[in-house]
C-alpha positions in Angstrom: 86.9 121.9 96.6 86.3 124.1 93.5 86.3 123.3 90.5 90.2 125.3 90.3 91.4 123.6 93.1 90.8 120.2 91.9 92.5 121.3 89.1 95.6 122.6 90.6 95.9 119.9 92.7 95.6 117.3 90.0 98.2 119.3 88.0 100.5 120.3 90.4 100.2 117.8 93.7 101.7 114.5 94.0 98.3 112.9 94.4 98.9 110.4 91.9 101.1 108.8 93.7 98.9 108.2 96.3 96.0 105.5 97.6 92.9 107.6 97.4 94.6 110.7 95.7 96.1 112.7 98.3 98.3 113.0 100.9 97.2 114.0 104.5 100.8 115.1 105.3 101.5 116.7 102.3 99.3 119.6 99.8 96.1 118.2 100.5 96.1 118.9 104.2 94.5 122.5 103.4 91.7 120.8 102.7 91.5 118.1 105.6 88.8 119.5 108.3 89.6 116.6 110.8 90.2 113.1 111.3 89.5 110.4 113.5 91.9 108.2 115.2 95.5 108.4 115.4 97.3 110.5 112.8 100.2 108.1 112.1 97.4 105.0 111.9 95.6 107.7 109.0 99.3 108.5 107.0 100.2 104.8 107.2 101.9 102.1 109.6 101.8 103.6 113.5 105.0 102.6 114.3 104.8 103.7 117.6 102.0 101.2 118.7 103.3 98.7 117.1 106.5 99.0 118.5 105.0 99.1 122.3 102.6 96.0 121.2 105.5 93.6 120.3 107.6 94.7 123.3 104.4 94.1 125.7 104.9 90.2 123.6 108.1 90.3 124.3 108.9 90.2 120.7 111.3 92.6 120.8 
């Protein structure tokens, strides 16, 4: 990021609201090249997993 980006985005984002200081799902995904894994493991609890791994448990 330049030095005007990081500037704008610590201005204008909501990275402080953030663990790590930005959002994957929100302003800072222009600047996100990739990731690795699931995408709703990365923004936070995959739901969908966990969901099917406490019904194979019978949990639910």
């Amino acid at each position: 990021m330049s030095e005007e980006q990081i500037t704008w985005y610590a201005q204008y984002s909501d990275g402080l609201d953030k663990a790590g200081g930005y959002g994957i799902q929100s302003d800072a995904a222009i600047y996100i090249k990739g990731i690795e894994g699931d995408y709703n493991n990365v923004v936070g609890l995959p739901v969908a997993r966990l969901y099917h791994e406490l019904a194979a448990l019978k949990l639910i």
